[in-house]
C-alpha positions in Angstrom: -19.4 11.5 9.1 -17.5 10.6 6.4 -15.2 13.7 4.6 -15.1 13.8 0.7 -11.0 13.9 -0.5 -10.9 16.3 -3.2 -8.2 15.4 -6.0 -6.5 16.9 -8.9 -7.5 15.7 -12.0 -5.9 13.3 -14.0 -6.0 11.8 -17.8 -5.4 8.8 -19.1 -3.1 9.8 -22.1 -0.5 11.2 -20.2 0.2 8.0 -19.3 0.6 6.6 -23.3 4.3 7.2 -23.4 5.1 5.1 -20.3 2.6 2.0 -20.7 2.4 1.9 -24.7 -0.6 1.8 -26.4 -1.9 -1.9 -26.1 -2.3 -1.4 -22.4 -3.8 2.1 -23.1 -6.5 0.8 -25.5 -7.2 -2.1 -23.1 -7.9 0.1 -20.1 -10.0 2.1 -22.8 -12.2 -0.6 -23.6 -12.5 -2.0 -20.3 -13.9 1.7 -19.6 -16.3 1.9 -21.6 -18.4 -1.0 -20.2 -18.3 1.1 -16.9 -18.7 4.6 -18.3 -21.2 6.2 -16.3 -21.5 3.8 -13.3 -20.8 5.3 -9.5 -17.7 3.8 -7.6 -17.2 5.1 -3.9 -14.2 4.2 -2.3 -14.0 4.7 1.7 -10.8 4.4 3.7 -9.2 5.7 7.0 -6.5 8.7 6.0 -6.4 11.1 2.8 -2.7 10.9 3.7 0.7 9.1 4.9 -0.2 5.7 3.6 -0.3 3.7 1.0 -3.9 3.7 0.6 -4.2 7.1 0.1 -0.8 7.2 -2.4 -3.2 5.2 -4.4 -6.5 6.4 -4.1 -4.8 9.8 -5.5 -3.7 8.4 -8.5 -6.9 5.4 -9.2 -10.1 8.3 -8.2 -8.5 11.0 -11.1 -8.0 8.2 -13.9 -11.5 7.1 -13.4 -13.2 10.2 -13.7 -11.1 11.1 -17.0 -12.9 8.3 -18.5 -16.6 8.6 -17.4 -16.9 7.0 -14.1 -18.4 9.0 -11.0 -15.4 8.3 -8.8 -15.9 9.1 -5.2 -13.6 9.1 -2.0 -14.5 9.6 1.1 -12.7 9.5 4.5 -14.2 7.5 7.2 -14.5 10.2 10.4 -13.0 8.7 13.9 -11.9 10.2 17.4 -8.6 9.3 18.8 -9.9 6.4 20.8 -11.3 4.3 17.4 -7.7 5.5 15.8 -6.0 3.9 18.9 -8.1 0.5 18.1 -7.4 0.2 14.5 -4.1 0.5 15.3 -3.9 -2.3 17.5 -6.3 -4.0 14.9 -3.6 -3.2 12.2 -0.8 -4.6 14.7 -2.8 -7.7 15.5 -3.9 -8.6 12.1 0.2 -8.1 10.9 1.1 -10.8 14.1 1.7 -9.1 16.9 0.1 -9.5 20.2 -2.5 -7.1 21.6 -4.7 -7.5 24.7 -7.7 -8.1 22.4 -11.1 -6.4 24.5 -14.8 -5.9 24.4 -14.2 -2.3 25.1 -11.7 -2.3 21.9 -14.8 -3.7 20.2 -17.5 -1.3 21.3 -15.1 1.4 19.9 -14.7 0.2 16.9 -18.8 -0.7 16.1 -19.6 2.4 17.7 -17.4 4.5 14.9 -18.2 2.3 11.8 -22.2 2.5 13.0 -22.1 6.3 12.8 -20.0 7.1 9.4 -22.8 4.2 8.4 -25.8 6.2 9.3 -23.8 9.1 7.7 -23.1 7.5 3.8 -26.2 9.3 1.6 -26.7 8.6 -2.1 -26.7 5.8 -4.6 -23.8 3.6 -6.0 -23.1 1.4 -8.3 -20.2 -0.4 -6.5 -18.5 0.4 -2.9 -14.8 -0.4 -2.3 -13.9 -0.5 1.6 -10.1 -0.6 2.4 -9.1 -2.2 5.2 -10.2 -2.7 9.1 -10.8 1.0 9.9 -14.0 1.2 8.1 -14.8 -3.0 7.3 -17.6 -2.8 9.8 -19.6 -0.3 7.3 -21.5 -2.5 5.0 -23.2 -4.5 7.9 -24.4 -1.1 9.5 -25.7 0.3 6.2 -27.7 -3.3 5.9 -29.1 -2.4 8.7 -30.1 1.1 7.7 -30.7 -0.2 4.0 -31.5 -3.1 3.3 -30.5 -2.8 -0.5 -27.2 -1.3 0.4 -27.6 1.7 -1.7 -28.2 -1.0 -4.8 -24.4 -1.2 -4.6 -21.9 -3.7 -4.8 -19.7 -4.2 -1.6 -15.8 -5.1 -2.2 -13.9 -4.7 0.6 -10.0 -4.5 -0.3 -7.2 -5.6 2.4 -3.6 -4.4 2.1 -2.4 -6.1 5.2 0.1 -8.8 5.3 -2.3 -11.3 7.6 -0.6 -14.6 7.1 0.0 -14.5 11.2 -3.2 -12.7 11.9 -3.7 -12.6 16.0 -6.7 -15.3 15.8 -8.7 -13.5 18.5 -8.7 -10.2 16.0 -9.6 -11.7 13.0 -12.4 -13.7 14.2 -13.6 -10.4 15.6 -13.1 -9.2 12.3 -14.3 -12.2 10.0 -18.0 -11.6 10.2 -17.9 -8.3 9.0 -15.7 -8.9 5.6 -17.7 -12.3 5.2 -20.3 -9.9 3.9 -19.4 -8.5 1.2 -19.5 -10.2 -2.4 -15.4 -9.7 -2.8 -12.3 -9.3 -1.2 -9.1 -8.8 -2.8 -5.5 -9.3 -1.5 -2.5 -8.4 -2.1 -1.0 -12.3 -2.0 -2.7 -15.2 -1.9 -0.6 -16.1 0.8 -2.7 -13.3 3.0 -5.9 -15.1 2.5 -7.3 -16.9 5.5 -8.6 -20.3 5.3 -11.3 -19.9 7.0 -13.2 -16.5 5.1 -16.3 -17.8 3.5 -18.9 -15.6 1.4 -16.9 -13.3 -0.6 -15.5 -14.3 -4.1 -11.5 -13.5 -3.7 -9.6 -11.6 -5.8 -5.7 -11.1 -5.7 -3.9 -7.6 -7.0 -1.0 -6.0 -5.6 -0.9 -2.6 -5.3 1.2 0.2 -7.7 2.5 3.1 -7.9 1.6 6.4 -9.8 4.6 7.1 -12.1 3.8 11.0 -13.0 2.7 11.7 -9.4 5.1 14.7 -7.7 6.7 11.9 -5.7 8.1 9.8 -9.0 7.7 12.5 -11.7 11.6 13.6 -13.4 13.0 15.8 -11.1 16.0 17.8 -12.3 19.5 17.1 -10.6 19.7 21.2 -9.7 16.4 21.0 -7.4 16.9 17.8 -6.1 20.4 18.9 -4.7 19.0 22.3 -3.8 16.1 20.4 -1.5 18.7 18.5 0.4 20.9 21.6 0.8 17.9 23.0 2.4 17.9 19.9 4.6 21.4 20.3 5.4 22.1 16.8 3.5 24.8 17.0 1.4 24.5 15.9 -1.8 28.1 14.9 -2.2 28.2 12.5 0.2 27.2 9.2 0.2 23.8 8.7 1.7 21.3 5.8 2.4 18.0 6.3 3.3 14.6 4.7 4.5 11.5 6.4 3.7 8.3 4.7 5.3 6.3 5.4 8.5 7.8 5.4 11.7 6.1 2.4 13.2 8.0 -1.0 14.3 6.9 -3.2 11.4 9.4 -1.1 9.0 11.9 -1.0 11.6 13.6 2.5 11.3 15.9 1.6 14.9 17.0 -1.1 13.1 18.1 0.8 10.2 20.5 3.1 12.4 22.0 0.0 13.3 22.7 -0.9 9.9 24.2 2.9 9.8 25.9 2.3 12.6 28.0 -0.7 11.6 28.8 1.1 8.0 29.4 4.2 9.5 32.5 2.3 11.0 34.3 2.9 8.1 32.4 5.2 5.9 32.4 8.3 8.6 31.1 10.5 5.4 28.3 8.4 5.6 24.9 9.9 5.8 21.2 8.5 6.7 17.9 10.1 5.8 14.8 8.6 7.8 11.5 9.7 6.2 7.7 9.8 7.4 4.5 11.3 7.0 2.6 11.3 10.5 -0.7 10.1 9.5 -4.1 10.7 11.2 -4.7 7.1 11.6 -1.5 6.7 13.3 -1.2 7.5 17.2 1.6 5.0 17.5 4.2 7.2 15.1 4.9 9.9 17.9 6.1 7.7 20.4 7.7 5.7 17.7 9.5 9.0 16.5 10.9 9.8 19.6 12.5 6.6 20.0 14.0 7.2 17.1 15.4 10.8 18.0 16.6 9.3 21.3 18.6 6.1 19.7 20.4 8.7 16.7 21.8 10.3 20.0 22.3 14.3 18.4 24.0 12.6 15.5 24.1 15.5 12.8 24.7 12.9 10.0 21.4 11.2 11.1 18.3 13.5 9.7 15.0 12.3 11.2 12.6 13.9 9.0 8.5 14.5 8.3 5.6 16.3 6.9 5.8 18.7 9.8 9.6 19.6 8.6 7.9 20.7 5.4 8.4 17.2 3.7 6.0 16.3 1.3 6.0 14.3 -2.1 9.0 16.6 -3.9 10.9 16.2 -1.2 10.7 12.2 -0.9 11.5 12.5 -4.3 14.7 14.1 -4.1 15.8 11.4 -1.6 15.3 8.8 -3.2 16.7 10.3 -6.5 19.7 11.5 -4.8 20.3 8.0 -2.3 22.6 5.9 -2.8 20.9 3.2 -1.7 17.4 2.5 -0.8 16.8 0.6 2.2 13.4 -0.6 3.6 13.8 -3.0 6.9 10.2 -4.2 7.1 9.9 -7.7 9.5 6.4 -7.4 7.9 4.9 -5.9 5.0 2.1 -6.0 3.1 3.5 -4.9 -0.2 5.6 -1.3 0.6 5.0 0.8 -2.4 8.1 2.5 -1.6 10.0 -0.4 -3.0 8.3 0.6 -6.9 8.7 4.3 -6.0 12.6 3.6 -5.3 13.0 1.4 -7.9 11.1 3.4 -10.7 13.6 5.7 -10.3 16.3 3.4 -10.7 18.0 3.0 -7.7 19.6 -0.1 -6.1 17.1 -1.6 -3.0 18.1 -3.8 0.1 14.8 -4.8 1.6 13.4 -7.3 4.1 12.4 -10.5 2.5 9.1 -10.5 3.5 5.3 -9.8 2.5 4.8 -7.9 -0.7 8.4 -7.2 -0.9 10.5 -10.3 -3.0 7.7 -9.8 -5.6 8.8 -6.0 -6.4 12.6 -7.1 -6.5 12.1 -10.0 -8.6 12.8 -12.3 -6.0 16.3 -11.0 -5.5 16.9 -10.5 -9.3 16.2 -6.8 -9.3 17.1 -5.5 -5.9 18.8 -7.7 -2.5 17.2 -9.0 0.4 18.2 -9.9 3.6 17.2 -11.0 7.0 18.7 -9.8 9.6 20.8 -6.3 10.4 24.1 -7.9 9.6 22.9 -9.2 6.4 21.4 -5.6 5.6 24.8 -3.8 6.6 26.9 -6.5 4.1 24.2 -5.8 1.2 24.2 -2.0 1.4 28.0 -2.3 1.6 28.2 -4.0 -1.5 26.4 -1.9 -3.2 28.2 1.1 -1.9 31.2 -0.6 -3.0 30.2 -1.5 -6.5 27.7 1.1 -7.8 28.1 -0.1 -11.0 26.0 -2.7 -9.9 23.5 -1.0 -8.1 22.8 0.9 -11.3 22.1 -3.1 -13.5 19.9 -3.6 -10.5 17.9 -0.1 -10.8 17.3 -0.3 -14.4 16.3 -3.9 -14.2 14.1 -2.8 -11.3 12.3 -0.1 -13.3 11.8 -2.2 -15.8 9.8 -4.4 -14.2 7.9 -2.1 -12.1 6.9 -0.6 -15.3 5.5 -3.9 -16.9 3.7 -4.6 -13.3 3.3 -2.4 -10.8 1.9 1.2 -12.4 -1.3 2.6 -11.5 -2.5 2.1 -14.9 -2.3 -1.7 -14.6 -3.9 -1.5 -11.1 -6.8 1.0 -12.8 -6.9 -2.5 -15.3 -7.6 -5.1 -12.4 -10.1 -2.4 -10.7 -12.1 -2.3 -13.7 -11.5 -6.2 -14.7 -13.4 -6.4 -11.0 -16.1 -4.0 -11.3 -17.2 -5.8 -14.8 -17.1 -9.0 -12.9 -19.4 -7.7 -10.1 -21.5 -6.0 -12.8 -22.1 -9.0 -15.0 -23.2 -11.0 -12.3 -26.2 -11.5 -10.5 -26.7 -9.2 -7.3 -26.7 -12.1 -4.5 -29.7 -12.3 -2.3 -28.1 -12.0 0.7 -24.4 -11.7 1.7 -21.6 -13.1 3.8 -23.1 -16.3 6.5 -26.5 -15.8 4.5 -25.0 -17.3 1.6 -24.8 -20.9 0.6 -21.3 -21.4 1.5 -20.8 -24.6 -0.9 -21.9 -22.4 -4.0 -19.2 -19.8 -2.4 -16.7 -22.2 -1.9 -17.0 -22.9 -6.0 -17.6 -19.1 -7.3 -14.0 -18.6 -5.1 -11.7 -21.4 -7.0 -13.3 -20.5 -10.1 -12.5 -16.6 -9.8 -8.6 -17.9 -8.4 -8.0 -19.3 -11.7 -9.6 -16.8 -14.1 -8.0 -14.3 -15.5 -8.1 -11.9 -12.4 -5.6 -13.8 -10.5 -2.7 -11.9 -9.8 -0.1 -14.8 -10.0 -1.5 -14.8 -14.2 -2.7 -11.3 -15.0 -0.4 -8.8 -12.9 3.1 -10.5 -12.4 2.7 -11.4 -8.9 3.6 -15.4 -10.2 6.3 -16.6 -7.6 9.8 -16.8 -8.7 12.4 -19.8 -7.3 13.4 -18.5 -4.3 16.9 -19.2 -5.4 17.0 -18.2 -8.4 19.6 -18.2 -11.2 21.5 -15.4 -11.8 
């Protein structure tokens, strides 16, 4: 059955000083519509993700201002865990041997933490494929749906979704009243029933992780580490999976290390629940650093947690993140809050964080990394314009505070409409088809409301 994820509280105010207080009031107001109302939100981990990075930071912030914020974690053995990961491979492009049993699993798990949801809600938000099959089980149970509102909330990058999984897939978010993405480009073509929504993801800026952190303790955690702090050092913090592409960033090492042998590099995961695919990623990674002492391969069960990440990244000279695909990589506003220079892939959620190559560089390939970081190695002067332009705009668009906004812009939506008589294939699909374009261009559009609006993709400098 689902768990409940306890968190530690949270207030709005604190967050004054950072946002200013026209955004304050605004999230204020938009509060007080909802004050009282009951918001579940179900996903797959309470931790290593992005998800749950979020879900730490949005559940506290509600509560301060009178919502009944819940979060619970869907329950799973290691065979559904081993499907969703394929599920989360196939709908990111890469092929997997698609199969009823796969299937079965994955019903099977959703249909019991569905017989196991009690209570009343006024809205339910569902993030991502682990648990999307949960609203069509609790129909089942309930017809009403526990009077709730179903939102189901993807944070994949699908634009090459495996065609066999998402159509194994479609039925299930085609029931609920909304879906939001991260990008528009992520929406398939071929969804019908929900009204679509498009907000990318943020980051919590007083968190442990991106809190100050004194220059005496973040030295002291990498002593502990054995890193020296008066070294050069790059690192890469993100799970250990092949979409972020950590044996890629040893080559990138590798070729600097050619003539920077004071060169260090700090890879950095936290070994989910949900993913079974990190071990053996991890150990690929041990074998290919080769004993390398300058080469520190490091997670949760090292005793890293948020104060450490944030001493790396504080302390790094340069941030790297070698995703091939991505579906936003909050790391990228973590790394950049803190001001520090960013070479990333140019893909997914990624150009929108650096500005589309105005607040961080990009690159495509390993050689292209290697000649970025260089640079930047080179000319730290620069990497420090390109952090403090960087924070800067993650502070205008990617804070929790302006994520809690779109949330809450959403709810009201759902709230001040009727409650459909059916969902998903049920629905008139032509009415659908209009509710959708309508909601693109209103104000909850990202590309208008939260700074997601594409950049030239050459732009000038």
């Amino acid at each position: 059955m689902p768990n409940t994820v306890p968190v530690a509280p949270k207030t709005l105010e604190a967050y004054r000083p950072i946002i200013g207080d026209e955004k304050t009031d605004e999230i204020l107001q938009l509060a007080s519509l909802l004050k009282g109302s009951t918001v579940l939100h179900i996903n797959a981990t309470s931790f290593g993700g992005g998800v749950a990075e979020i879900l730490h930071g949005l559940i506290p912030l509600m509560r301060d201002m009178g919502i009944d914020a819940q979060w619970q974690v869907m329950e799973g053995d290691a065979d559904f865990f081993d499907v969703t990961k394929q599920i989360h491979n196939g709908m990111q492009g890469m092929y997997i041997p698609w199969t009823p049993t796969m299937a079965d699993t994955w019903r099977r798990v959703n249909r019991s933490n569905a017989e196991a949801l009690k209570g009343r809600y006024d809205f339910v938000v569902v993030h991502d494929p682990q648990p999307a099959g949960l609203l069509s089980y609790v129909r089942e149970i309930d017809p009403d749906v526990f009077g709730a509102r179903w939102v189901w909330r993807c944070h994949l990058d699908t634009t090459e979704a495996r065609p066999d999984v998402w159509d194994f897939l479609r039925p299930y978010v085609e029931e609920y009243e909304t879906a939001i993405f991260t990008r528009d480009e992520y929406l398939k073509q071929d969804l019908r029933g929900p009204n679509v929504v498009f907000i990318p993801p943020a980051i919590d800026p007083l968190s442990t992780k991106n809190v100050a952190l004194s220059d005496v303790v973040a030295r002291e955690i990498l002593q502990r580490y054995s890193i020296d702090p008066d070294r050069p050092i790059i690192a890469q913090i993100s799970r250990f999976d092949p979409w972020k592409d950590p044996l890629g960033v040893i080559d990138v090492y590798r070729d600097l290390k050619q003539d920077r042998p004071d060169l260090q590099l700090v890879l950095v995961a936290s070994m989910a629940d949900d993913d079974p695919e990190a071990w053996s990623f991890y150990e690929r990674i041990v074998h290919k650093a080769n004993e390398d002492c300058d080469i520190h391969i490091l997670t949760n069960l090292n005793g890293v947690a948020n104060v450490e990440v944030n001493a790396f990244q504080r302390t790094a000279d340069v941030i790297m993140q070698k995703s091939i695909r991505e579906g936003f990589g909050l790391v990228i506003s973590e790394a950049l809050w803190k001001g520090k220079p960013v070479v990333a892939g140019e893909v997914g959620g990624i150009p929108m964080q650096l500005l589309y190559g105005m607040a961080g560089h990009m690159a495509s390939t390993t050689g292209e990394m290697a000649e970025k970081v260089r640079e930047l190695l080179d000319y730290p002067d620069e990497g420090r314009r390109l952090g403090s332009l960087g924070k800067e705009h993650v502070r205008e668009h990617f804070l929790i505070t302006r994520l809690l906004r779109d949330h809450f812009r959403v709810l009201l939506q759902l709230k001040e409409s009727p409650r459909p008589q059916a969902y998903g294939n049920a629905l008139n699909h032509t009415h659908q088809s209009a509710t959708s374009s309508k909601l693109k261009n209103s104000s909850l559009r990202s590309p208008r409301t939260v700074a997601s609006k594409r950049e030239p993709e050459h732009p000038q400098t």
